[in-house]
C-alpha positions as CSV (number, residue, x, y, z in Angstrom):
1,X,25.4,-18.0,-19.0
2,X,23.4,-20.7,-17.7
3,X,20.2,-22.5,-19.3
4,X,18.2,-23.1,-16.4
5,X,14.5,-22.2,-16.6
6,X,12.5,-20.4,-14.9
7,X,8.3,-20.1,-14.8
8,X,7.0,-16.1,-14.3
9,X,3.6,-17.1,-11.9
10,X,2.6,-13.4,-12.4
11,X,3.7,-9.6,-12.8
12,X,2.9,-6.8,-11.7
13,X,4.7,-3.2,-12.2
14,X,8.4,-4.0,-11.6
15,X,8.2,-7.0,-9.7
16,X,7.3,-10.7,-10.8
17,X,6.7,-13.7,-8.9
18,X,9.3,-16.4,-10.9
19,X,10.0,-20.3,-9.7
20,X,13.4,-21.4,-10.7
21,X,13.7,-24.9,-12.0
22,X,14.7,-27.1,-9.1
23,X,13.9,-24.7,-6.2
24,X,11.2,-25.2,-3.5
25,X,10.1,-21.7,-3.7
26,X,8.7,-19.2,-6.0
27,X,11.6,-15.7,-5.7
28,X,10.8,-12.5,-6.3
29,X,12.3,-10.9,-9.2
30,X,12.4,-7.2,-8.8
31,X,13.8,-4.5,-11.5
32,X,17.4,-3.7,-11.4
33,X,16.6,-0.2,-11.6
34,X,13.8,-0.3,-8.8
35,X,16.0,-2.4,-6.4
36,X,19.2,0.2,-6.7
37,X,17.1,3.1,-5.9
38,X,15.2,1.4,-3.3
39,X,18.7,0.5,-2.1
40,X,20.0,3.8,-2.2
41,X,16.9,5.4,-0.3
42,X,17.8,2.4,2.7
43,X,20.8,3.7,2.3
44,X,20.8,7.7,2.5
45,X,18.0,7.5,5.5
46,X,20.7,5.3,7.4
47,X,23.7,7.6,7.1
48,X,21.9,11.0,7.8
49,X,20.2,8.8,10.8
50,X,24.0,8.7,12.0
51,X,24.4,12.0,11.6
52,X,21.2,13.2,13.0
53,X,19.3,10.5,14.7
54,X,15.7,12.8,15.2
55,X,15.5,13.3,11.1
56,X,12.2,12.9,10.7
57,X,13.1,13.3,7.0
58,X,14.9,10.3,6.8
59,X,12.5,8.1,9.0
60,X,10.3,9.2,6.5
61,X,12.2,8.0,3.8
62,X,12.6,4.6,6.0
63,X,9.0,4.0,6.4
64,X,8.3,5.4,2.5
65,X,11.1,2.1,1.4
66,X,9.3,-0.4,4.2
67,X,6.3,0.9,2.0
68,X,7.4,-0.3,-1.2
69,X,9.3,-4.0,0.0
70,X,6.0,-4.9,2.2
71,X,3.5,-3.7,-1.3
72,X,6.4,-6.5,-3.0
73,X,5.8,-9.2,-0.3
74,X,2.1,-8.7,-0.3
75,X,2.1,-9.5,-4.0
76,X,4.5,-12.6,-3.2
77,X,2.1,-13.8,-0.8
78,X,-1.3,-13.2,-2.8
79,X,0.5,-14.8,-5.6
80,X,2.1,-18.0,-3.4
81,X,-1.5,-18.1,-1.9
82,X,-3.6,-18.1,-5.1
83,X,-1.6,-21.3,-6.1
84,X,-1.5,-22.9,-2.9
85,X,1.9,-22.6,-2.3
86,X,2.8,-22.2,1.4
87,X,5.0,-19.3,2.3
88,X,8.8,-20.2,2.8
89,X,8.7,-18.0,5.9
90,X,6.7,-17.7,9.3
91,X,4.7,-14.0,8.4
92,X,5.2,-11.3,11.0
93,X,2.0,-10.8,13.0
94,X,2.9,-7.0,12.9
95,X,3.2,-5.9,9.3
């Protein structure tokens, strides 16, 4: 196990804005728990898409996970912008 540190800049629900020592950038730490199932929604929408490529089911399901990762990257950004931290990423003008 390693002894680096790490700052938490904020929390909210299962995510939290950290800064590793020695990194540029804040991270976003998300829940174990919530990132597997989020993974496993991505996951079950794409193979019944390969199956059936009209589910609107599991588009539903798509859009429902895009949901959740942009409400995570909103908080990222509120939180990097409230410190006056510039985002490690040009933003998408179509969110």
């Amino acid at each position: 196990m390693s002894d680096d540190r790490v700052q938490v800049l904020a929390m909210g629900g299962n995510v939290a804005v950290t800064q590793l020592a020695g990194r540029a950038f804040p991270d976003v730490h998300i829940q174990g728990d919530t990132f597997a199932n989020l993974r496993q929604e991505v996951a079950d929408a794409a193979r019944r898409l390969r199956r059936e490529p009209d589910d609107g089911e599991a588009l539903d399901d798509l859009d429902y996970a895009v949901d959740d990762m942009t409400r995570m990257l909103s908080f990222y950004e509120a939180i990097l912008a409230e410190r006056g931290i510039d985002l490690p990423y040009a933003r998408e003008s179509n969110s």
